[in-house]
Backbone bond lengths (Angstrom), bond angles and torsions (degrees), N, CA, C in turn:
res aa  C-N    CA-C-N  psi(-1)  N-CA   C-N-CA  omega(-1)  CA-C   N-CA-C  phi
1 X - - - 1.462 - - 1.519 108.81 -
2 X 1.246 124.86 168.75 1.455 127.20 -143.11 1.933 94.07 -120.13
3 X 1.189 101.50 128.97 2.035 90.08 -174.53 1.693 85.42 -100.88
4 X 1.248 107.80 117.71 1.760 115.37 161.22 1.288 104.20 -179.42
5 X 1.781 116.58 -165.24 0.713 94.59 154.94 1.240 116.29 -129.37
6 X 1.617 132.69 -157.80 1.137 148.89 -135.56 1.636 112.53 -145.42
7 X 1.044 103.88 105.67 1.511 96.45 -171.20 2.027 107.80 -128.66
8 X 1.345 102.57 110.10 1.200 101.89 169.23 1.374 136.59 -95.31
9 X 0.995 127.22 85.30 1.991 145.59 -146.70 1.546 107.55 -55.16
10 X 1.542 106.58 -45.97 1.427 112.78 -177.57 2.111 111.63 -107.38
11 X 1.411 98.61 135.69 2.066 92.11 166.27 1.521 80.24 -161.77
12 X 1.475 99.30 171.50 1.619 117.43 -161.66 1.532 92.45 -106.88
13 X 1.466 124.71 128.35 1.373 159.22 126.41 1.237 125.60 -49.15
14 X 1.505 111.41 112.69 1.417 102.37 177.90 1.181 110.25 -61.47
15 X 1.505 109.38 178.17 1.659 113.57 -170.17 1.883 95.92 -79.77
16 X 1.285 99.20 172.17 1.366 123.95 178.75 1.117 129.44 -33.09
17 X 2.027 96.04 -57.56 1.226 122.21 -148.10 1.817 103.28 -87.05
18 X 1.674 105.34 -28.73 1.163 118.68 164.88 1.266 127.57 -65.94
19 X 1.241 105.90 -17.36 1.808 102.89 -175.36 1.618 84.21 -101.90
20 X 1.170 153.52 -70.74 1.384 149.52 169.74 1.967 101.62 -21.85
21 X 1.144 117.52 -34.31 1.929 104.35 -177.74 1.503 94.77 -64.11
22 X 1.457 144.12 -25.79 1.367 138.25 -162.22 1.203 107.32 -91.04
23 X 1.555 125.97 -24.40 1.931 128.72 163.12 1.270 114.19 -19.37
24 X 1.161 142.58 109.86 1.755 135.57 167.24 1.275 113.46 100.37
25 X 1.405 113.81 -13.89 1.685 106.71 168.39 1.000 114.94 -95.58
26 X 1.775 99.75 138.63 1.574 109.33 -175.30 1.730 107.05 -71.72
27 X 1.588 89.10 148.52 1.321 114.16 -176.87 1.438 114.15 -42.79
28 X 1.136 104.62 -55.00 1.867 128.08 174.18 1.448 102.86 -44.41
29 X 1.235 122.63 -60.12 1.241 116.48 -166.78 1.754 113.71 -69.77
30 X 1.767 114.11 -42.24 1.614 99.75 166.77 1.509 99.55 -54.06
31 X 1.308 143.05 -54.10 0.882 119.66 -150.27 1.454 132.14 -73.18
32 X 1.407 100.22 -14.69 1.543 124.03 153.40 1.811 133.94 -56.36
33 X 1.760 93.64 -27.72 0.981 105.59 177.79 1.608 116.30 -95.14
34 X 1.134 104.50 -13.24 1.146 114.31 169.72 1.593 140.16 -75.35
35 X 1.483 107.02 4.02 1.564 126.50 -148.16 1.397 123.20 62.53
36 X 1.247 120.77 15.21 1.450 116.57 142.72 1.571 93.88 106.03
37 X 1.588 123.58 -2.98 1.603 128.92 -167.66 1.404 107.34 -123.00
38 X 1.554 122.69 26.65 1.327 104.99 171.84 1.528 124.10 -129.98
39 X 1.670 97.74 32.33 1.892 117.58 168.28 1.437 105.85 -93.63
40 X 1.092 109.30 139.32 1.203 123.83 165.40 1.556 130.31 -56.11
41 X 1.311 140.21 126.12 1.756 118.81 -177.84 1.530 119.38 -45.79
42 X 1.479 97.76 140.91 1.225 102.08 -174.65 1.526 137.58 -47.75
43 X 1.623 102.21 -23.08 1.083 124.06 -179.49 2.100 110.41 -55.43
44 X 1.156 105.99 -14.64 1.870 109.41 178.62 1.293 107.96 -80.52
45 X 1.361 148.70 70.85 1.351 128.58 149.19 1.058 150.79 -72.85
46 X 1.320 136.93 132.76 1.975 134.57 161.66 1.170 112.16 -3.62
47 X 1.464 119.55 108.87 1.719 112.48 162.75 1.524 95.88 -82.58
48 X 0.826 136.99 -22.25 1.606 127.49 153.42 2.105 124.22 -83.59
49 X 1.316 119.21 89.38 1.083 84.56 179.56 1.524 147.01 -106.85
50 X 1.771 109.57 62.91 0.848 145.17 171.99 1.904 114.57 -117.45
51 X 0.987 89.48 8.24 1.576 97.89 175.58 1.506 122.89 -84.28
52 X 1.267 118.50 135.35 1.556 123.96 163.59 1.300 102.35 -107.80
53 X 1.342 116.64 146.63 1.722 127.77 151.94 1.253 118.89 -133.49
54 X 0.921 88.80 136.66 1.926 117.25 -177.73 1.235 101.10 -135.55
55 X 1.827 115.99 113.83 1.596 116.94 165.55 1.337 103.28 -169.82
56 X 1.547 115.85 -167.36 1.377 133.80 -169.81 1.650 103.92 -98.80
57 X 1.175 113.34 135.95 1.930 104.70 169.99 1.343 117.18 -78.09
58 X 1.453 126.88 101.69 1.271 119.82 167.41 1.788 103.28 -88.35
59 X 1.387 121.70 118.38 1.405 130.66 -145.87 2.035 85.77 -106.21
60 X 1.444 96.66 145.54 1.440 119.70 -177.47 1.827 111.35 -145.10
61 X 1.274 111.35 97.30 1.293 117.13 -173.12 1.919 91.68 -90.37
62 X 1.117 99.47 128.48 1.893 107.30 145.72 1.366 123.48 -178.47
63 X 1.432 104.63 -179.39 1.599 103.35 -169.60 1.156 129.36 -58.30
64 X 1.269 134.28 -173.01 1.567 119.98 -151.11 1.880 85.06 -110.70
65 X 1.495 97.23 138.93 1.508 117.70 -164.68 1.709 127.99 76.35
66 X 1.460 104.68 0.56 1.405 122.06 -176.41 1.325 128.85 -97.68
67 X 1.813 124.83 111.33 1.241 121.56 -159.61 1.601 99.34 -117.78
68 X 1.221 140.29 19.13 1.201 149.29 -164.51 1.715 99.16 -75.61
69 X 1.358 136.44 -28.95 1.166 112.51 -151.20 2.106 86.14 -119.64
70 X 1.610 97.64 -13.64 1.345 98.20 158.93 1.710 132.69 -53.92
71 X 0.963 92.86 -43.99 1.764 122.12 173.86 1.673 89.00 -54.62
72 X 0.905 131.79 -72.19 1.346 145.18 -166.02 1.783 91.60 -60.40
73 X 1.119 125.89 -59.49 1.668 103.17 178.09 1.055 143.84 -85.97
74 X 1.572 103.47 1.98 1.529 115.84 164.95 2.078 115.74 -77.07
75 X 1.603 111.57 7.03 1.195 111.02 171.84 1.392 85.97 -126.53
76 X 1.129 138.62 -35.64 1.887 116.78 176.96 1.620 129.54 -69.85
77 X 1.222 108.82 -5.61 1.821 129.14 -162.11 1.493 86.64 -94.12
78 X 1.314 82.68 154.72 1.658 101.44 176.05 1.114 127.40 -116.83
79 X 1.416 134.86 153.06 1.474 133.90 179.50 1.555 114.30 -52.17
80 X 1.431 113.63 117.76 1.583 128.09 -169.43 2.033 103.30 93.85
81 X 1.256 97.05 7.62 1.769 92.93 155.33 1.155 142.81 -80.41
82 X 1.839 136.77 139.87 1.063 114.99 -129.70 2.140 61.45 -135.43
83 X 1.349 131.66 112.19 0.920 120.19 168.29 1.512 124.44 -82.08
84 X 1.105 119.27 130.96 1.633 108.29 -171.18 1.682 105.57 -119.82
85 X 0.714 121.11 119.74 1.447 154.77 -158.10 1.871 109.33 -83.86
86 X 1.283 146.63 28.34 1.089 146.46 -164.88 1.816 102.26 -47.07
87 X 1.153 112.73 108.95 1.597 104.41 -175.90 1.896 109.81 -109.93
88 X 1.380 124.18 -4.69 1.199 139.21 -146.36 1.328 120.09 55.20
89 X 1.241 109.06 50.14 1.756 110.92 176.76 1.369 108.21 90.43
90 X 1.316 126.37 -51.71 1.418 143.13 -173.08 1.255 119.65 31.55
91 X 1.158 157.74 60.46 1.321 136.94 178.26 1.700 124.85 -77.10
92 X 1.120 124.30 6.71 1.592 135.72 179.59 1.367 113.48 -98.10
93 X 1.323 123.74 2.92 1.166 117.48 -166.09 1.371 92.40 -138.80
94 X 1.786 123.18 147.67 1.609 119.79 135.91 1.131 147.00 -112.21
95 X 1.319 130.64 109.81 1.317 132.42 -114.84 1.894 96.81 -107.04
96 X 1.371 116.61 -9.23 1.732 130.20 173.13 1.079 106.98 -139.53
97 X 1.387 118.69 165.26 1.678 134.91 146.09 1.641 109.91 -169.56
98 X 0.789 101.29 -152.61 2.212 105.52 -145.42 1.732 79.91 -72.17
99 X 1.137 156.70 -2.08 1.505 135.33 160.37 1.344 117.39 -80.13
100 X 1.535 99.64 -36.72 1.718 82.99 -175.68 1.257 113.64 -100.55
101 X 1.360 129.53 -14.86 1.623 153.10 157.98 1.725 96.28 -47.33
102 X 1.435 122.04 -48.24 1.028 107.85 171.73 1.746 133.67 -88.15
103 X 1.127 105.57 -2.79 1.709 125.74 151.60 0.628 119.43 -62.11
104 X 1.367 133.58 -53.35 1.554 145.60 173.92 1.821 110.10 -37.78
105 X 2.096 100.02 -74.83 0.942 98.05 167.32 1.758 143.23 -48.87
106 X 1.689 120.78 -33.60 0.652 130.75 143.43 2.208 128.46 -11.75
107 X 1.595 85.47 -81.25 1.410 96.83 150.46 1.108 146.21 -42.16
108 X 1.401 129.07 -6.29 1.335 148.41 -134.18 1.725 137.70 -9.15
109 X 1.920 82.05 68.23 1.311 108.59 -160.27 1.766 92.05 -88.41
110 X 1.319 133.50 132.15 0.996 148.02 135.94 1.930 134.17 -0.92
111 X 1.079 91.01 -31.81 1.606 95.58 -179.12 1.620 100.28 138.44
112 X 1.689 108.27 166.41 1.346 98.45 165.39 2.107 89.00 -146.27
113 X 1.675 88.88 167.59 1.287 97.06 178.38 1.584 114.19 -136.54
114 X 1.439 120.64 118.91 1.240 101.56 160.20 1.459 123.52 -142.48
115 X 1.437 108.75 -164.16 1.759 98.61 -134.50 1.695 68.40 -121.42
116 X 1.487 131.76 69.97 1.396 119.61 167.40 1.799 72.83 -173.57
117 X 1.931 119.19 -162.78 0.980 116.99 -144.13 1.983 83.94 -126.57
118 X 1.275 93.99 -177.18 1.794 96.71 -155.35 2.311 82.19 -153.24
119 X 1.142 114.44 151.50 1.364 125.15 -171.01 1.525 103.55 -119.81
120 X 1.286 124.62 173.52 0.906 140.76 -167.52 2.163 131.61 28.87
121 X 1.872 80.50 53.94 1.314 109.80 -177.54 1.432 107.53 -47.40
122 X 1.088 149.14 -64.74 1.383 138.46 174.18 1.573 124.35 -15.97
123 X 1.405 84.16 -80.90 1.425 89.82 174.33 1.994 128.37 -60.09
124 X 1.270 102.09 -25.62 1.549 113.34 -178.68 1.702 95.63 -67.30
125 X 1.896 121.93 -36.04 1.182 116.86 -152.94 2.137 98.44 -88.80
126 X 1.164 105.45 -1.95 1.564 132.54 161.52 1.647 128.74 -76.63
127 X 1.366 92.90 -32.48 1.772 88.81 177.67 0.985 122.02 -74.58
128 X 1.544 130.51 -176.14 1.862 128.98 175.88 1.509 72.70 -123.69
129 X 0.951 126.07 81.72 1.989 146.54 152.45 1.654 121.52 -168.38
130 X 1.387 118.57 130.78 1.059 119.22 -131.83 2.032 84.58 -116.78
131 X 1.099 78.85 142.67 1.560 103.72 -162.74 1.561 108.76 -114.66
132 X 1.032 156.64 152.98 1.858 146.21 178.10 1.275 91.81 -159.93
133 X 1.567 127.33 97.47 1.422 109.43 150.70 1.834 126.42 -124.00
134 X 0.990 107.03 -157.83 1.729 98.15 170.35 1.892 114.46 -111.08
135 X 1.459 120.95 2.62 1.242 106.70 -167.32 1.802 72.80 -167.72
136 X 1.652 87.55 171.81 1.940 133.34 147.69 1.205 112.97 -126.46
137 X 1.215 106.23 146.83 1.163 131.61 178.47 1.916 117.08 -164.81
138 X 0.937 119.72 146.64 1.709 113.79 -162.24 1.762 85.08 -121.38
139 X 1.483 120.18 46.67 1.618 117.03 -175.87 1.657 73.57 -120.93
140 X 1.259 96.34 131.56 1.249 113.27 148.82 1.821 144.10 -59.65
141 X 1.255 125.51 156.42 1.215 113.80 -171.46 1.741 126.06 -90.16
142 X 1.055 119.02 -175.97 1.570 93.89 -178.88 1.819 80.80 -120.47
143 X 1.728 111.39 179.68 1.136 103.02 -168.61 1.816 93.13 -146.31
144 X 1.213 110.15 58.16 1.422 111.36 161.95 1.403 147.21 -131.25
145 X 1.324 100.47 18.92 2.031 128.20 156.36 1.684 83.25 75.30
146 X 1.411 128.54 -140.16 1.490 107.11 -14.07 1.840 109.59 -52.60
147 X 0.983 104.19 -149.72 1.306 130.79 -176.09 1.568 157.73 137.22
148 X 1.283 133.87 -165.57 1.746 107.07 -163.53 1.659 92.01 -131.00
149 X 0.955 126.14 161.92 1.539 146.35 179.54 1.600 121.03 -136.07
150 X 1.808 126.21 98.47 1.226 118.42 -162.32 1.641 127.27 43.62
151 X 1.464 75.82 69.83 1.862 92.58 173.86 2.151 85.47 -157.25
152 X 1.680 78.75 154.67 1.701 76.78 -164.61 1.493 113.75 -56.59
153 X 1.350 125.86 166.24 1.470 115.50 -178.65 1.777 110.25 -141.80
154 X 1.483 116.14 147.78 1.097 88.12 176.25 1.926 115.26 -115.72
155 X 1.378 89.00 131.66 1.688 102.78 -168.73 1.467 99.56 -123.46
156 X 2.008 86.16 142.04 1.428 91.67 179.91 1.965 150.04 40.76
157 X 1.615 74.91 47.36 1.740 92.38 -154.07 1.681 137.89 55.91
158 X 1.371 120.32 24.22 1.384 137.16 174.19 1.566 112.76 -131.55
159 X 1.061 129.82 169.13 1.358 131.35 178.60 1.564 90.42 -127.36
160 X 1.742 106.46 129.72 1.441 150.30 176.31 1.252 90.86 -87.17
161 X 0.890 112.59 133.34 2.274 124.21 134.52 1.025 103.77 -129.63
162 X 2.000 98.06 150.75 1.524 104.73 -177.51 1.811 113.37 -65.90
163 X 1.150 100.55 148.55 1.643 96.98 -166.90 1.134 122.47 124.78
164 X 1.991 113.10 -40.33 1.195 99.42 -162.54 1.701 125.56 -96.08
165 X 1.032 135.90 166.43 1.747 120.93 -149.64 1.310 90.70 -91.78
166 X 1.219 118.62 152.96 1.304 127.77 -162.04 1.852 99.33 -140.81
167 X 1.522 102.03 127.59 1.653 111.75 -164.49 1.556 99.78 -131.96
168 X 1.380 114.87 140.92 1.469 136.19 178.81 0.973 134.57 -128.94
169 X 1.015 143.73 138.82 1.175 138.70 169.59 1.708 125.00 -129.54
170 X 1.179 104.75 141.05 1.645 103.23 -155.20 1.438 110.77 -83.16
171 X 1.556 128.92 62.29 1.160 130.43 177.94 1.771 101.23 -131.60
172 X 1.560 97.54 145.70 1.532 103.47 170.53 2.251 111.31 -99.60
């Protein structure tokens, strides 16, 4: 097997108008509609919790404490991207805070979520950009991949693919 990483540039997005029909519905209820298996563990909360998200999953697999291939999708993601961050749980590492949270927005990327911890909670719980992680921590990240880019991932006990619409709700 090949140690690097993997970066897939192009995957299909539903249209617009479809990810906009999910605006205003409670979380509970897709997830009801879904057979009851398509929330994330509870353990992911709003560093804002006044936040909604509504976006597309641009999916980021890597090792635990590793933001190297993140860097790399905060310039490939697209406006209404919902970056999701698969870290293996991670709690030793922080893999964002109000610079690249605010790049993102900049970009007019959608929000991002990940399943490890993100720094400079104050200010992230201040922005109008929506942040989802599982921890803080003010440890920095390391930045040496390998890793995968839009290939399915598994976060927070569910499996993501890039594509799929991604809904929030701003409660802990």
């Amino acid at each position: 097997m090949a140690v690097g990483c993997r970066i897939r540039r192009n995957f299909e997005r539903p249209a617009k108008e479809l990810v906009e029909a999910f605006r205003g519905i409670p979380v509970a209820n897709i997830d009801d509609n879904c057979g009851r298996i398509a929330a994330v563990d509870a353990s992911i909360y709003p560093i804002n919790p006044k936040a909604r998200l509504l976006g597309t999953a641009f999916t980021v697999n890597a090792p635990a404490g590793d933001n190297l291939l993140f860097h790399k999708a905060l310039d490939m993601a697209q406006p209404g991207d919902v970056i999701v961050l698969a870290n293996k749980g991670s709690m030793s590492r922080a893999l964002c805070g109000e610079i690249m949270s605010s790049y993102a927005k900049s970009r007019g990327l959608a929000g991002i979520i990940i399943d490890g911890c993100v720094r400079d909670s104050y200010t992230l719980s201040q922005m109008d950009f929506l942040v989802y992680a599982k921890g803080v921590t003010p440890n920095g990240p390391y930045k040496n991949g390998p890793g995968k880019m839009n290939f399915p991932v598994s976060f927070a006990g569910i499996i993501i693919n890039p594509g799929d619409i991604i809904v929030g709700k701003g409660e802990k």
